[in-house]
LOTISE-99305 format. One record per residue (C-alpha): residue number from 1; x, y, z. Coordinates in steps of 0.25 Angstrom, whole numbers, padded with zeros to 4 digits, always signed. Example, Ala and Ser with C-alpha at 12.3 -4.5 7.8 and 13.67 -1.06 7.14 Angstrom:
2
{site 1,{+0049,-0018,+0031}}
{site 2,{+0055,-0004,+0029}}
This chain:
402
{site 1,{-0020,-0470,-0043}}
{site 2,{-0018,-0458,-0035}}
{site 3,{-0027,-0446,-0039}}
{site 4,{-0020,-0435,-0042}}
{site 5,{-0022,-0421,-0034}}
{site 6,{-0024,-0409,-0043}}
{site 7,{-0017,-0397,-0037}}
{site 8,{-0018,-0384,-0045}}
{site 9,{-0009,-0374,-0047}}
{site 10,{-0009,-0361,-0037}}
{site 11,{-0010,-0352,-0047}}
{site 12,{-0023,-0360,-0055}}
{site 13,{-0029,-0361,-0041}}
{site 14,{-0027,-0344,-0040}}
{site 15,{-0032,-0343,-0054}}
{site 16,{-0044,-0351,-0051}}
{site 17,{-0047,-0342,-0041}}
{site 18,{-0047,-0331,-0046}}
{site 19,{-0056,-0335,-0057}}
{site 20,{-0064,-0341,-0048}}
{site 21,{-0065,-0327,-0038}}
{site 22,{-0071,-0319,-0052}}
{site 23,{-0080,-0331,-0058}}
{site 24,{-0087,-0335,-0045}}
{site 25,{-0098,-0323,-0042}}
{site 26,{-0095,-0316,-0029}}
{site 27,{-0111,-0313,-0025}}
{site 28,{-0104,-0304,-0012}}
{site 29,{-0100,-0294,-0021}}
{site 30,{-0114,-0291,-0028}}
{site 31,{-0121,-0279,-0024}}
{site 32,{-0134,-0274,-0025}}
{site 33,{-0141,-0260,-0022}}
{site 34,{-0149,-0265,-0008}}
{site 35,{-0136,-0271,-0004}}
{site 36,{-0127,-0257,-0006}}
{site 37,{-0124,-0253,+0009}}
{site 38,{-0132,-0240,+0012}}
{site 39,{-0120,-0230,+0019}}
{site 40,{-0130,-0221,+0024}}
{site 41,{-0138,-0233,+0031}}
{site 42,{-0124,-0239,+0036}}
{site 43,{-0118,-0229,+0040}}
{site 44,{-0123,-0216,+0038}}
{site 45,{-0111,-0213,+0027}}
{site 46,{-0110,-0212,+0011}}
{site 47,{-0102,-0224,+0006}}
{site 48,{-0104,-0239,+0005}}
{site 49,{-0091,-0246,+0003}}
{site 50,{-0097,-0259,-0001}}
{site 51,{-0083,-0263,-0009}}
{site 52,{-0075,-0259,+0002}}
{site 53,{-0065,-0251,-0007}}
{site 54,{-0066,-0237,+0001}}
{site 55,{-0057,-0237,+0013}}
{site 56,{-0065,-0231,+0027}}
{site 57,{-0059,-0218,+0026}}
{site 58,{-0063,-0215,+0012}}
{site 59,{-0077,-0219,+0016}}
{site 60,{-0075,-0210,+0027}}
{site 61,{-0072,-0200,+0018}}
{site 62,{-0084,-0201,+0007}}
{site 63,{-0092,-0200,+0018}}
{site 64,{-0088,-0190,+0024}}
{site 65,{-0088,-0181,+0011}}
{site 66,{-0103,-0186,+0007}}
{site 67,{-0106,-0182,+0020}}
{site 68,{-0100,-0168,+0018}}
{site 69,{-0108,-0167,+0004}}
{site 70,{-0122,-0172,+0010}}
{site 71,{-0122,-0163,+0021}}
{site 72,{-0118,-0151,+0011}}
{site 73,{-0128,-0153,+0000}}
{site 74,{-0137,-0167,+0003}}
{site 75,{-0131,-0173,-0008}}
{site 76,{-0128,-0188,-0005}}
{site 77,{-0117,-0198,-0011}}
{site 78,{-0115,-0213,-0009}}
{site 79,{-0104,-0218,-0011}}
{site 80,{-0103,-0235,-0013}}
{site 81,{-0093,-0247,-0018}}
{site 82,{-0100,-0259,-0021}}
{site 83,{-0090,-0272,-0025}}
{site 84,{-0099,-0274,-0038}}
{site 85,{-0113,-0269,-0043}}
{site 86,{-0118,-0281,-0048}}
{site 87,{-0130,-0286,-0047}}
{site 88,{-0133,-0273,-0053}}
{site 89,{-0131,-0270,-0069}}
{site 90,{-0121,-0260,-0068}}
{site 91,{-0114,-0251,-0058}}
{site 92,{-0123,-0239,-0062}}
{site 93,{-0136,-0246,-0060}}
{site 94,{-0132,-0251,-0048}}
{site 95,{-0127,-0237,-0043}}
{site 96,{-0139,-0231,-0048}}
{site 97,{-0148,-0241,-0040}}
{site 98,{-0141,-0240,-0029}}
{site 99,{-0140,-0224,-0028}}
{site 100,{-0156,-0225,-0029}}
{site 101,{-0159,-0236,-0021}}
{site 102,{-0150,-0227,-0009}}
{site 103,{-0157,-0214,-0015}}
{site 104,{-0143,-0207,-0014}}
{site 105,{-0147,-0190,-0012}}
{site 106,{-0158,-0182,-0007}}
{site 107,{-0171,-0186,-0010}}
{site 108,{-0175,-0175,-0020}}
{site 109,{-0162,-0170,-0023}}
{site 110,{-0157,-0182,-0029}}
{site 111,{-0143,-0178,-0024}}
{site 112,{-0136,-0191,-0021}}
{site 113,{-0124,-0197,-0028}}
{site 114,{-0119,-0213,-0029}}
{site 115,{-0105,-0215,-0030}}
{site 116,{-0104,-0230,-0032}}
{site 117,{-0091,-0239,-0034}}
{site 118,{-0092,-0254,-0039}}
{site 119,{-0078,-0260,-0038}}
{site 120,{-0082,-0273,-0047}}
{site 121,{-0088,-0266,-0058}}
{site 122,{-0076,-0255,-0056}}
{site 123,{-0085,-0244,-0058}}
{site 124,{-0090,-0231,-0052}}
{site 125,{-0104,-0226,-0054}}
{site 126,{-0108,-0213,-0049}}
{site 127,{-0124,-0211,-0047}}
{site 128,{-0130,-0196,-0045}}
{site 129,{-0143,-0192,-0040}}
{site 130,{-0152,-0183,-0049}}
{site 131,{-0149,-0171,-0041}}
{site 132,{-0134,-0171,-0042}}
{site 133,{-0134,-0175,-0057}}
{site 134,{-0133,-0159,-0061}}
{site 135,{-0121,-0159,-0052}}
{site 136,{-0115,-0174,-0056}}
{site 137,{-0119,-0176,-0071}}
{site 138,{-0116,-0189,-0076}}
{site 139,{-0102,-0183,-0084}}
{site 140,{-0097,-0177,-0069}}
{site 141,{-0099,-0189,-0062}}
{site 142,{-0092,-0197,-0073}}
{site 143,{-0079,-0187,-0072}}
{site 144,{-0079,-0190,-0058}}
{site 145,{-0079,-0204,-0058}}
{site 146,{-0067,-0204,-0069}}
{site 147,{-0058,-0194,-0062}}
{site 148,{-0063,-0195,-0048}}
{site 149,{-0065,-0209,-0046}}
{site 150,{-0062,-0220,-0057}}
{site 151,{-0046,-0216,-0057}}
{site 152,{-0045,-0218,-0041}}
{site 153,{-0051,-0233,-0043}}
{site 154,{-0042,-0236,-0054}}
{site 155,{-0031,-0236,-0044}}
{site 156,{-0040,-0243,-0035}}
{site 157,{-0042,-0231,-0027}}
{site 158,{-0056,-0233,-0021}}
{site 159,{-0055,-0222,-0010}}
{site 160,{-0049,-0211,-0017}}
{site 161,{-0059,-0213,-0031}}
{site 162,{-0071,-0213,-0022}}
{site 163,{-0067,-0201,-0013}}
{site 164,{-0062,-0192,-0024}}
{site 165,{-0077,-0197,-0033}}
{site 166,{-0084,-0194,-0023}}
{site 167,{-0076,-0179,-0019}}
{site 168,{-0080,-0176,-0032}}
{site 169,{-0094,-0179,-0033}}
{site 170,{-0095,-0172,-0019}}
{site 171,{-0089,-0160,-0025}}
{site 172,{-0099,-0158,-0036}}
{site 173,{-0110,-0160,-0027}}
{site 174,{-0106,-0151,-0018}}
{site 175,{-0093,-0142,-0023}}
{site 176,{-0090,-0135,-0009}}
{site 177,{-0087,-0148,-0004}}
{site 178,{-0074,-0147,-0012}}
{site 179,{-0065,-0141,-0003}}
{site 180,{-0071,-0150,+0011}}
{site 181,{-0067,-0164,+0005}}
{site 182,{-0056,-0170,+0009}}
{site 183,{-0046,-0174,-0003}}
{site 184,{-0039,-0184,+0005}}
{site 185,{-0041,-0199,-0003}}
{site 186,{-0037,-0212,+0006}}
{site 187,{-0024,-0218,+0000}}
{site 188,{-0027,-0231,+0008}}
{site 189,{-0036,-0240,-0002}}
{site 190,{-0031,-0255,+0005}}
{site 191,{-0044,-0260,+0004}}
{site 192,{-0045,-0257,-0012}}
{site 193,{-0031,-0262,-0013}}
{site 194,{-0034,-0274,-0005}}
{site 195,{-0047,-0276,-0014}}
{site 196,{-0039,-0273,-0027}}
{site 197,{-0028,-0282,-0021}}
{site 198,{-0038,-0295,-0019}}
{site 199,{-0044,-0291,-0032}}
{site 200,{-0033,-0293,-0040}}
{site 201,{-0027,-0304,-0033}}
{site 202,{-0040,-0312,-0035}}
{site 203,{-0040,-0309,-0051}}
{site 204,{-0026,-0312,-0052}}
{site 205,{-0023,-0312,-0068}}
{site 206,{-0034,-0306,-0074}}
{site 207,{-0031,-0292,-0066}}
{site 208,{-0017,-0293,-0072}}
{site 209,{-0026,-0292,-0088}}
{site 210,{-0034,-0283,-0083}}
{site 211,{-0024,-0274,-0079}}
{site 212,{-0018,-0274,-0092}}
{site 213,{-0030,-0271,-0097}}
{site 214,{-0032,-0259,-0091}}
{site 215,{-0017,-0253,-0090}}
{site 216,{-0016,-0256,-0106}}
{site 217,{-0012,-0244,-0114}}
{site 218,{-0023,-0242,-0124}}
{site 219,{-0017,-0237,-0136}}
{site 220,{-0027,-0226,-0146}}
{site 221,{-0024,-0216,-0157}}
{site 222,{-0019,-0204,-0153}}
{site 223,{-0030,-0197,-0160}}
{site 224,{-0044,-0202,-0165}}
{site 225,{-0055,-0206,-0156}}
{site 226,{-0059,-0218,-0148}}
{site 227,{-0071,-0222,-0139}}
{site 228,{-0070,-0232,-0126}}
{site 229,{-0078,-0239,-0113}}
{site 230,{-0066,-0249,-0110}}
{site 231,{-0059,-0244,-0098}}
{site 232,{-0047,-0254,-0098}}
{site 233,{-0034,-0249,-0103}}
{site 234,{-0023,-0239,-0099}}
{site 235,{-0017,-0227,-0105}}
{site 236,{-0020,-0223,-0120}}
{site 237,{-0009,-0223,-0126}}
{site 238,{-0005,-0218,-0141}}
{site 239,{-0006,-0229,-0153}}
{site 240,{+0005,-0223,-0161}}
{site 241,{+0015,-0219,-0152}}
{site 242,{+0011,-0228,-0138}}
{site 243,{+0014,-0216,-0129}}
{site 244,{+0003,-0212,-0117}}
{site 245,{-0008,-0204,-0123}}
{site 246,{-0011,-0190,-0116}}
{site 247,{-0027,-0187,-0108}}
{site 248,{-0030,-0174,-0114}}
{site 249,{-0040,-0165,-0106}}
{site 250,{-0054,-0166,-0111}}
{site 251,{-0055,-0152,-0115}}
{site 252,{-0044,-0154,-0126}}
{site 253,{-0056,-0166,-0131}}
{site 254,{-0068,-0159,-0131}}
{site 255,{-0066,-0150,-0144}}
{site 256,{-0064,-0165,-0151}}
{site 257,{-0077,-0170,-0145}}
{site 258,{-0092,-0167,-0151}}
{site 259,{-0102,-0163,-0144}}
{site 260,{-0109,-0177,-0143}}
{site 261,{-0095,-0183,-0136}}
{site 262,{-0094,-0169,-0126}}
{site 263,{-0108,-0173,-0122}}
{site 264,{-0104,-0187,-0119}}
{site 265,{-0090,-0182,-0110}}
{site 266,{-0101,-0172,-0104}}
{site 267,{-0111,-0182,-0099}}
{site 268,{-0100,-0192,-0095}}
{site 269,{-0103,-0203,-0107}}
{site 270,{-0089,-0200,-0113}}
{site 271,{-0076,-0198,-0108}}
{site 272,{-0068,-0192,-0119}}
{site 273,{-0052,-0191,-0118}}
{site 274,{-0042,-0184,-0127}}
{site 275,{-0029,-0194,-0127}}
{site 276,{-0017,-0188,-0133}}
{site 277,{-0003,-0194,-0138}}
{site 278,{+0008,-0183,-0136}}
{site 279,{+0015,-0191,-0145}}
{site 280,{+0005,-0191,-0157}}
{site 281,{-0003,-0178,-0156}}
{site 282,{+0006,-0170,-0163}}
{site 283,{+0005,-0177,-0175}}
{site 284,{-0011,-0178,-0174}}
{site 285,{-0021,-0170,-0179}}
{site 286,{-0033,-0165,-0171}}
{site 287,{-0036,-0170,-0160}}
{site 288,{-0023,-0176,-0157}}
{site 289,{-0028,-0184,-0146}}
{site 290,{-0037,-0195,-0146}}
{site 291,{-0052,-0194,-0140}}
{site 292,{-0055,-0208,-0134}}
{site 293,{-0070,-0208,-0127}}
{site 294,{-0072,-0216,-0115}}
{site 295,{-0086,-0220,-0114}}
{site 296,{-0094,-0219,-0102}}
{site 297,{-0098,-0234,-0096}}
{site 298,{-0110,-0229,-0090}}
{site 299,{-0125,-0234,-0096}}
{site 300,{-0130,-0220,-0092}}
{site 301,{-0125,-0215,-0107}}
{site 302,{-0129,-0218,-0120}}
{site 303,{-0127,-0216,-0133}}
{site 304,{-0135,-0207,-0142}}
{site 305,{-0141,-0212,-0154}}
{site 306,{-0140,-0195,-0160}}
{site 307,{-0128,-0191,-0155}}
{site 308,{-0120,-0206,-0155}}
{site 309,{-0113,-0203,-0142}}
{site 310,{-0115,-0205,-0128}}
{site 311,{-0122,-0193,-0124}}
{site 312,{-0136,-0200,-0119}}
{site 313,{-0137,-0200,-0103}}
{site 314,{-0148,-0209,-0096}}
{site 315,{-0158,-0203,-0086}}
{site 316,{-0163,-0214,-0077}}
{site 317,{-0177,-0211,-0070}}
{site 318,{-0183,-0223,-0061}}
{site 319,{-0197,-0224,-0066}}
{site 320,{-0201,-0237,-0055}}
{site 321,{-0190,-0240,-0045}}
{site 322,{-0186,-0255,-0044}}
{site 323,{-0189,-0262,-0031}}
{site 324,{-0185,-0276,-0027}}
{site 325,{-0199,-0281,-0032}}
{site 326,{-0201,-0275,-0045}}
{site 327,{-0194,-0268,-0057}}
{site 328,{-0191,-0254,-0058}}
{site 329,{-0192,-0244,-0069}}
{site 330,{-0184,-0233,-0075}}
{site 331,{-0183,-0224,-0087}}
{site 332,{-0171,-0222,-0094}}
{site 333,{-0170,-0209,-0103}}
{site 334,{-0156,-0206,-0111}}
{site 335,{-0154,-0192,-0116}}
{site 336,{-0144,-0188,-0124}}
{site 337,{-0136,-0176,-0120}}
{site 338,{-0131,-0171,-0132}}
{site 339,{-0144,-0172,-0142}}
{site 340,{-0155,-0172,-0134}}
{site 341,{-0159,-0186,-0138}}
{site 342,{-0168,-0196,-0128}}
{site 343,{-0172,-0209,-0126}}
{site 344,{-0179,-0217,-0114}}
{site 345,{-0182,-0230,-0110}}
{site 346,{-0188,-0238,-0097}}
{site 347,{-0179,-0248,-0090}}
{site 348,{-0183,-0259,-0079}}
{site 349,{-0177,-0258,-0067}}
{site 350,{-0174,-0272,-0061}}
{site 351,{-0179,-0276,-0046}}
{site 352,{-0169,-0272,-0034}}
{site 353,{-0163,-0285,-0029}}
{site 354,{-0170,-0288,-0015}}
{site 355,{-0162,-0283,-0005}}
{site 356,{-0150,-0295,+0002}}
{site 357,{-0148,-0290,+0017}}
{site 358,{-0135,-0285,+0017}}
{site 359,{-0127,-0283,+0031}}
{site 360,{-0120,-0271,+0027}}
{site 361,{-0131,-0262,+0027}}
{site 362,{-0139,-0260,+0039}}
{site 363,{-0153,-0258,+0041}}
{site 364,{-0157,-0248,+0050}}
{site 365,{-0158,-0235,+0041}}
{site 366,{-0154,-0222,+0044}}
{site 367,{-0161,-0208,+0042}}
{site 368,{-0151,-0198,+0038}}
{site 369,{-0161,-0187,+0030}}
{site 370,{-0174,-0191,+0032}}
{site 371,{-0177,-0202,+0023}}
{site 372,{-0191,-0207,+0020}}
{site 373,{-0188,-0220,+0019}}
{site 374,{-0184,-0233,+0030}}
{site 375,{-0171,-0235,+0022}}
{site 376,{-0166,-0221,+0020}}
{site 377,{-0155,-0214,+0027}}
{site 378,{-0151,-0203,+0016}}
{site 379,{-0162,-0192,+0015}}
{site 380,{-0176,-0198,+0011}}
{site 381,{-0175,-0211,+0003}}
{site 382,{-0187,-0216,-0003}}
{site 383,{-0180,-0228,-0005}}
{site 384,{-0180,-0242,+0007}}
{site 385,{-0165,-0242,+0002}}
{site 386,{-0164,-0228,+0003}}
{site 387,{-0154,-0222,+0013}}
{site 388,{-0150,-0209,+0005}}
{site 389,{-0158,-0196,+0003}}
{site 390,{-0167,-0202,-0008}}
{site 391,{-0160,-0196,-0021}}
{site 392,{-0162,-0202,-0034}}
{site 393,{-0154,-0205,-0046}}
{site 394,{-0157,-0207,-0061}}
{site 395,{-0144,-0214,-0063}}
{site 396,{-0135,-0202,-0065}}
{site 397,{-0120,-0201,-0063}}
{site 398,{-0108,-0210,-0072}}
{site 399,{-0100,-0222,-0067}}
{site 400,{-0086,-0227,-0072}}
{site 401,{-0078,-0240,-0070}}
{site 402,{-0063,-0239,-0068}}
């Protein structure tokens, strides 16, 4: 009896594969701190494009701008895309690890700032030095980040996002920089478009849900309150009368707000909008709008037990760095900034991976302001994987996904 051949169908065979592309683990694209290309030892520049999403001339560009802004005032930003932040436990701790493992800033100024993009996790993270945090609180950085930079990669539009985030950061470091920068953005983004392109071939289907997902009118009240952390879904649109809701400026929101909720849109925890229906108002009473409250996916806010609002900020000190061979320590103390109210706590800080030699990052160092150390090339790192000035950060700044 002849056996019979099984040929399957070209569209089961795609399908498979595209499964098969997402289940199977791609070890290539997991990162960690010591693997992160050091700019300043490679090239002497500002940016590490690790997920190839910025074109040459927009790197050209960063660098040339941070340049501008570290021989004006000192102050020092890195700017680095990482395909994913795994094997790290989120994007902040790995942004926060690696801005102190490169000691980003002037030792003893503590002026350095981390601009940090993880196109896996789709999310920014933006880590500032102790002595820039006056300039940078945590609420100024989060604005930055959602009108700045998060609309620009929503179109996919790496370069411009990253250029205009970090004009803006540049700006508040050093406002007579303003008029020097140049305001022209790439148009050309063929290597997002080509990644974007791939991407979506490869997931096929289940790109075609998502989409849906997140272009979805989402249908509220044209007045009462409501509270949110899911991004997906597109423009709020009325329940009584399905017609596009209105974006009111925030000044028209505050008188409706208490004091607890203004300190949360203050400190960046709390996003609140005003959404009004041109159709409905009329017939409401006040407010005629509806408040809707988009909360903050960062773990640097809590909520406070007196005031029930996210209004409690961490400060991160490293009590006992962490090494390759042992633990770390550090102290974690959340203050609430409307009441006053404290707590603190001690957390482990788990070993640094041992270093994997990686090709991209060579390993001669380069003394560009008199480091102390064999590994630095910023200005006086105390750290072996050190190549910036040796600043420090507690884990200030915000992060946002888009």
């Amino acid at each position: 009896m002849k056996a019979l051949a099984f040929k399957p169908h070209p569209v089961i065979w795609l399908s498979s594969l595209c499964v098969a592309f997402f289940l199977v683990p791609c070890p290539g694209l997991a990162l960690t701190v010591q693997e992160v290309p050091n700019p300043r030892q490679v090239s002497g520049g500002w940016v590490t494009d690790k997920a190839e999403i910025l074109q040459p001339e927009t790197e050209t560009q960063l660098n040339q701008m941070i340049a501008r802004l570290e021989a004006k005032n000192g102050a020092e930003i890195a700017v680095v895309t990482v395909p994913e932040t795994a094997p790290a436990a989120s994007p902040k701790e790995f942004t926060t690890n690696l801005f102190n493992y490169w000691k980003i800033g002037k030792k003893g100024q503590d002026n350095g700032v981390l601009f940090l993009i993880s196109v896996k996790d789709r999310r920014v993270e933006i880590e500032t030095g102790y002595g820039v945090e006056g300039i940078l609180p945590d609420g100024k950085v989060g604005n930055i980040i959602k009108t700045q930079i998060t609309p620009h990669f929503r179109q996919k539009d790496f370069d411009g996002g990253t250029l205009a985030g970090t004009r803006a950061i540049i700006v508040s470091l050093e406002p007579s920089l303003s008029k020097e920068l140049t305001q022209d953005t790439p148009q050309n983004n063929s290597r997002g478009e080509r990644f974007w392109m791939w991407l979506g071939v490869a997931i096929g289907g289940g790109s075609v849900i998502y989409l849906i997902l997140i272009f979805r009118p989402v249908y509220i009240e044209p007045n009462g309150r409501s509270r949110t952390k899911n991004c997906l879904g597109g423009r709020l649109h009325c329940a009584i009368c399905q017609q596009p809701l209105k974006l009111l400026d925030l000044t028209e929101v505050l008188p409706y707000l208490s004091e607890t909720e203004r300190i949360a849109q203050d400190i960046g925890s709390i996003n609140f909008q005003g959404w009004q229906c041109p159709n409905c108002c009329s017939s409401l009473s006040k407010p005629a709008f509806h408040i809707r409250a988009n909360v903050s996916s960062s773990q640097q806010y809590e909520s406070c037990p007196t005031c029930q609002e996210l209004t409690m900020k961490q400060q991160e000190t490293i009590l006992q760095p962490a090494t390759q061979y042992q633990e770390g320590k550090r102290r974690i103390i959340s203050i609430c900034q409307c009441c006053g109210y404290c707590q603190e706590r001690e957390e482990i800080i788990p070993r640094l991976p041992l270093p994997i030699p990686n090709n991209n990052v060579v390993s001669s160092s380069v003394s560009f302001s008199g480091g102390d150390s064999g590994g630095s090339s910023f200005g006086g790192g105390d750290s072996g994987g050190s190549s910036f000035g040796g600043g420090d950060s507690g884990g200030g700044g915000a992060g946002d996904s888009w």
